[in-house]
N, C-alpha and C positions, 0 to 999 in steps of 0.2 A: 218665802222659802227659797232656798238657793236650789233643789230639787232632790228628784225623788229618787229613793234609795231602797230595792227591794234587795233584805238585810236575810241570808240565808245562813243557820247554825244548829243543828240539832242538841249542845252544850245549851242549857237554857240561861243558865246566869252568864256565863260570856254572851249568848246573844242579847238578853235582858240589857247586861250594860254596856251593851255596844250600842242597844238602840236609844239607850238615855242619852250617853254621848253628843250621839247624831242628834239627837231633839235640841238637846242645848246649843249645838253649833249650826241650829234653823235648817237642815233636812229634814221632808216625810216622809217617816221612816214605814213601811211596809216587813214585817219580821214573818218569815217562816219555819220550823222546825226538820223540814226535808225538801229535799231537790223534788219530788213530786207535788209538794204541796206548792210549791213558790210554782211550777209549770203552771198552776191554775191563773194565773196571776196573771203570766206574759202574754202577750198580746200585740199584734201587729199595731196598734196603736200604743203601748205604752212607750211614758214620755221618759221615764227615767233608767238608770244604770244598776247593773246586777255586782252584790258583795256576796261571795259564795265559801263557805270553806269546802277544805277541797275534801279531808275523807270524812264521810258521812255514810251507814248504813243505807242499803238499799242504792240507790241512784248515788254518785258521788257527784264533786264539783266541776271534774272535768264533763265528766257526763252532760252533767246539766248545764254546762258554757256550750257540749257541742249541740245541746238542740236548742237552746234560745238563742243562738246564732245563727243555728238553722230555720229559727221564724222572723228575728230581726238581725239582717245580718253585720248590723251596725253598730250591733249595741254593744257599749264597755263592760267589759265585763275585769271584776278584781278579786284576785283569788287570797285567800286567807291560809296559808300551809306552818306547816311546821320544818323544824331548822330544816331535815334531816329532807323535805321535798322540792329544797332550792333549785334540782337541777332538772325536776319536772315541772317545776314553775316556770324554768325559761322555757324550757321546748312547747310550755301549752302558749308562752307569749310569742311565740314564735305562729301558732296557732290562731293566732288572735285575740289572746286575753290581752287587756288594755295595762293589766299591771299586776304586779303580788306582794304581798306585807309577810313578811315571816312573824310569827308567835313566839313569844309575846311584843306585840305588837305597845309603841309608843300612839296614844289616843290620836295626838295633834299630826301624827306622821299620817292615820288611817284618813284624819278629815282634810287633811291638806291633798291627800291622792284622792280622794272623792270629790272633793270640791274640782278641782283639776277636769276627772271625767265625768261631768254634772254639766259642767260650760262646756266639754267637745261633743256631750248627749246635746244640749241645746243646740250649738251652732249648726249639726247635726240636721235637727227636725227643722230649724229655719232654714238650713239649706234647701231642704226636702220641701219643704212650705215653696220656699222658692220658686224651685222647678217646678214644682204642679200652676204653680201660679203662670209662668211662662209658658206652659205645655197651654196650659186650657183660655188661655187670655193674648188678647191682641194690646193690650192695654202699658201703663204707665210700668208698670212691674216688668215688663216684657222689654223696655229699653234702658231704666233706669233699675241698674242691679244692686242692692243692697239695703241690709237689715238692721243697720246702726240708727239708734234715732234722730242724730243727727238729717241720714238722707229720710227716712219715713219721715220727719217733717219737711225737708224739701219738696219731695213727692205730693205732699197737700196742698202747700204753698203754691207751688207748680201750676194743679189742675185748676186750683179758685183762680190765678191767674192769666190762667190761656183764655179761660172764658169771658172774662172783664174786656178783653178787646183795649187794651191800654199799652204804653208804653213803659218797656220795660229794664231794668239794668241787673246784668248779673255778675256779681262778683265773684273770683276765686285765682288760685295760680294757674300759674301757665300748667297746662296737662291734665286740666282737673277737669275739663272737658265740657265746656263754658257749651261750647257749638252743642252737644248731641241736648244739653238743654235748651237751648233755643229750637232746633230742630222739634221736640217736643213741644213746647209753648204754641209754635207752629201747628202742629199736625193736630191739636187737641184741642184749637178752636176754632172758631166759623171760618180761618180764613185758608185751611188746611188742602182746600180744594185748587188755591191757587202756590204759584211760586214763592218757594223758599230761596231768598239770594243772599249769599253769604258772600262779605269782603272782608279782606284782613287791612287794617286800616295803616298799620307798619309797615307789610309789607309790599308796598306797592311807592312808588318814586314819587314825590314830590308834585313833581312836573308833571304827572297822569293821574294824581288821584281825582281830582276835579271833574275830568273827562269820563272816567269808572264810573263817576258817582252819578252825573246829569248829562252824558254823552253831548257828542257834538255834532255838528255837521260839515259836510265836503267841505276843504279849504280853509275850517275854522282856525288851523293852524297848520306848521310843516309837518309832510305826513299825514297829514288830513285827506287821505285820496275818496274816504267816503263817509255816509253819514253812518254815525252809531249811534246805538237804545244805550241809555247809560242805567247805572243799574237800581237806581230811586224807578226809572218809568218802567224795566222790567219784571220789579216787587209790585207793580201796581195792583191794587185788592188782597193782596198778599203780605208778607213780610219780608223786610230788608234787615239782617244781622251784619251790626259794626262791629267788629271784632278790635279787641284792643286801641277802642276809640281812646285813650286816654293818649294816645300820640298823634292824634286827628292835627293840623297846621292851625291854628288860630283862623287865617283867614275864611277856611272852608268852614269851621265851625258858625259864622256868623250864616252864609249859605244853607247851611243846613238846620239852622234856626229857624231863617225865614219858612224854606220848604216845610216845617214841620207846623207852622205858627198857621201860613195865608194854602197849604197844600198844592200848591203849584211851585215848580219847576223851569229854566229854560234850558235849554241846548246850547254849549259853546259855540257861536256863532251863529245864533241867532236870538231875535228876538220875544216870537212867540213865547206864549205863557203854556204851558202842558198841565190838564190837571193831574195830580195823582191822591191817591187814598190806600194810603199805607200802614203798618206797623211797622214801628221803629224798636228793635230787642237790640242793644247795646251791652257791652262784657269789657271787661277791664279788671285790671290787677290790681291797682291805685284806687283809692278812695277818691272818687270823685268832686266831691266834699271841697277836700282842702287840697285839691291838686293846682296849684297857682296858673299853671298856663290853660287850665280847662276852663270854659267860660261859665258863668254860674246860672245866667239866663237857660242856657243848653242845659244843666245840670239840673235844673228844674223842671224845664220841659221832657225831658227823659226821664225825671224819676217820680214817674207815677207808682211804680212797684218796683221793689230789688230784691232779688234772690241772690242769697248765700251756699256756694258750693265748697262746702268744706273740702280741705287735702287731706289725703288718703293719711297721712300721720294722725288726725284727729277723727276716724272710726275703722280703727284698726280690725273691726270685725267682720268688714265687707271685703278687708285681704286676700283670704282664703277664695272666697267665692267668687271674688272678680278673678281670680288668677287659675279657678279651675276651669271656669267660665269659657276665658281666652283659648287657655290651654286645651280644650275637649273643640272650642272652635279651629283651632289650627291642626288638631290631626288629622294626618291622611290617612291614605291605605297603607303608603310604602313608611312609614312612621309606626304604625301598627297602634297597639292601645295605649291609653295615656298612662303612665306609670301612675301608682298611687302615692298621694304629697302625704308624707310621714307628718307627725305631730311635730318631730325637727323641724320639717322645711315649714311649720308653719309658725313657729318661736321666729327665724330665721327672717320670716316674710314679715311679721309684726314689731322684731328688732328695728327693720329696718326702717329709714326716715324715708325712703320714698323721694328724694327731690324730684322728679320728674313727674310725681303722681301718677295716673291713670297711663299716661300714654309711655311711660317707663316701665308699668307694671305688665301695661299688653306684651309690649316688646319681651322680656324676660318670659313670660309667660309661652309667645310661640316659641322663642330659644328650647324651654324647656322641653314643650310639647315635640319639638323635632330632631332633638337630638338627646338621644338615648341613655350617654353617658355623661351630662352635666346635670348637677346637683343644683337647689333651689338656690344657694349661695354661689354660684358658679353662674347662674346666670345674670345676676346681679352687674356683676363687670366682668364679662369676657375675659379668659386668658389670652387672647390673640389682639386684645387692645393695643400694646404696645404700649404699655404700663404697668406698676405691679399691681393687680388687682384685689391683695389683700388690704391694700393700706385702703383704700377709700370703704371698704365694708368694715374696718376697723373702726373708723370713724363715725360711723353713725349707730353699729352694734353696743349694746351693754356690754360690760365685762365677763358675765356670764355668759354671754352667747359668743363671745371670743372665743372665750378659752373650751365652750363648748368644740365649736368649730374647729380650732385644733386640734382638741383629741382626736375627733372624728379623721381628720386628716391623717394624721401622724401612724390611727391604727389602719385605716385602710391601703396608705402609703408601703406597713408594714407587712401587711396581709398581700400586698401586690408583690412585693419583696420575696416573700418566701414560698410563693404561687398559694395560698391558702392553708400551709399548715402551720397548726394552732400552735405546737409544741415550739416552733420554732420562733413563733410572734411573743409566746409569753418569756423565753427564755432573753428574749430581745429588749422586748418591755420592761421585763423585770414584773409581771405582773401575775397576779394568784390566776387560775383559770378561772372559779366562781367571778374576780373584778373583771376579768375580761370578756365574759358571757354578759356578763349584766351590761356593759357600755355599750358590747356588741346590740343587744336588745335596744339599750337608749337610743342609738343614732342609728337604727335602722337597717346595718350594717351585715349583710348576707355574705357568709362565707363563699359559698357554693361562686361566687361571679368572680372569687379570685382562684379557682382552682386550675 
């Protein structure tokens, strides 16, 4: 079932075949005849979304949106009115109704806006799942945030992992955050008590990485004024993270062959053998495979296990949550509370391709969270880049969320123009006052901040 629908209509054949509808297009449908009766129903656990018409003896629809939102205050609620209530349809969405269908209503218009808030009731309760998970657990949910089955199999793969005591290689793009799973692999089995040492295998010179890796001693070279722990005998009982090992020198890879083959080490400049007893968790962008300058002996001895860290383009549903996530982590006091992310800015976050992944998303994320007046596409690329900022969000947006975009721009642009009066935005626009309430409602768009 795509979910559940409690279907409120005191008209018994319009609700009859509203609820056949919903059955055929795989909703469980729940039908009541009055706003008191369907009360019996809601419930701080239920998992699905309210269809309500609005006049109904006794209790009506607004009524009954304002106290099931008074038990769940989350929950979608779609109201069903006639022509002539369009303009108490906006003010109740203004309220918090998730949406309104005027009568006579087109079937496929009613299940396409349900189906809609059916997935933001979901995401919703998994959000909710989420945080309680976080709140009461010190555990794998608590560092690895998201609910795409993509990461829920990561997250399994993961734990059977850490505890194997094995060497390991994790794939994904740059940003996708390769380190806080090894960090994890780390902390989640036997060797968690001791040092986690992280090297970036790029970025570090040529002519030092050798030294980084197996330290050396006084005078091994110029600038050798003392001895140093390199960082294989620092990981010792613990784990060492090679980071973008796929640009490792050839030569050191035969070196770190051997240390991983015979477990001893020596010191530049000297001869002694050191032993060590390590994890080796390795990450790379490249397929290791068929990377020609990677040696294959190493590529074996490394891949006793490989995890796959999908980019944020491929589970768009962890979007929202990693970014409110960030976002509720970066506010302060002098910041005040984190604005609420509209269903816009979440098209907006799912439009977009993410190149940076995870550590693009953080960034944009505290943007958002600290300044008051940038929009979830605004933080995307900076105005103060020193570029035009629309073209590169053009280019990874659908055309729909383009030209979304636009309008929203062009009426708030217009609304800033005439200090908030409407008379003068529609006469500008050329637009009916009902088209301009309703877009107003779509992009989220509050009068009152331009008055």
């Amino acid at each position: 079932m795509k979910g559940t629908v409690l279907l409120v209509d005191d008209e018994a054949m319009i609700r009859q075949s509203t609820e056949q509808w919903l059955k055929m297009a795989q909703f469980e449908v729940i039908s009541r005849d009055s706003a008191e009766q369907a009360m019996t129903v809601l419930n701080e656990d239920f998992p699905g979304i309210l269809v309500t018409d609005v006049k109904m003896p006794g209790m009506d629809g607004l009524q009954l949106m304002t106290q099931a939102r008074t038990m769940i205050p989350e929950l979608p609620v779609i109201l069903v009115t006639g022509h002539g209530d369009v303009d108490m349809a906006i003010h109740a969405m203004r309220s918090g109704a998730y949406d309104f269908i005027e009568k006579p209503f087109v079937p496929e218009r009613l299940v396409e806006t349900i189906d809609r808030a059916c997935e933001k009731r979901r995401l919703m309760l998994e959000n909710l799942r989420l945080q309680q998970n976080i709140a009461s657990q010190s555990g794998i949910d608590n560092r690895i945030i998201g609910i795409s089955p993509s990461i829920q199999r990561l997250k399994r793969d993961l734990l059977k992992a850490a505890v194997q005591d094995t060497n390991v290689i994790i794939y994904g793009e740059t940003g996708c955050g390769k380190e806080l799973v090894a960090q994890c692999l780390h902390e989640f089995s036997s060797r968690g008590v001791h040092n986690f040492v992280p090297i970036n295998c790029s970025a570090i010179p040529e002519a030092l990485i050798e030294s980084e890796l197996f330290g050396h001693e006084a005078g091994a070279f110029t600038g050798a004024a003392k001895k140093r722990i390199g960082k294989f005998e620092h990981a010792n009982n613990g784990t060492l993270f090679l980071d973008e090992i796929e640009s490792m020198p050839a030569h050191l890879q035969v070196k770190i062959l051997r240390a991983l083959q015979d477990g001893v080490i020596e010191r530049l400049g000297c001869n002694n053998q050191i032993q060590v007893n390590l994890r080796i968790i390795a990450a790379s962008k490249a397929d290791l495979r068929t990377e020609e300058s990677f040696r294959q002996d190493l590529f074996y001895r490394l891949n006793v296990t490989s995890l796959y860290l999908p980019p944020l383009r491929e589970r768009q549903e962890d979007i929202p949550l990693l970014f409110e996530h960030y976002a509720r982590k970066a506010v302060t006091k002098d910041s005040g509370a984190l604005r609420r992310i509209t269903d816009h800015d979440i098209d907006n976050m799912q439009q977009y391709s993410w190149p940076g992944n995870v550590r693009e998303l953080k960034n944009a994320a505290i943007r958002y969270a600290l300044d008051g007046e940038l929009s979830v596409a605004d933080t995307l690329f900076p105005k103060d880049a020193g570029f035009d900022a629309e073209q590169p969000v053009a280019s990874s947006l659908s055309l729909a969320a383009q030209v979304a975009n636009f309008e929203r721009d062009v009426i708030c642009r217009t609304l800033k123009q005439h200090q908030g009066n409407i008379k003068a935005v529609m006469d500008q626009l050329d637009l009916p006052r009902r088209t301009l309430n309703q877009k107003m409602v779509k992009y989220d768009i509050n009068r009152n901040e331009f008055l």
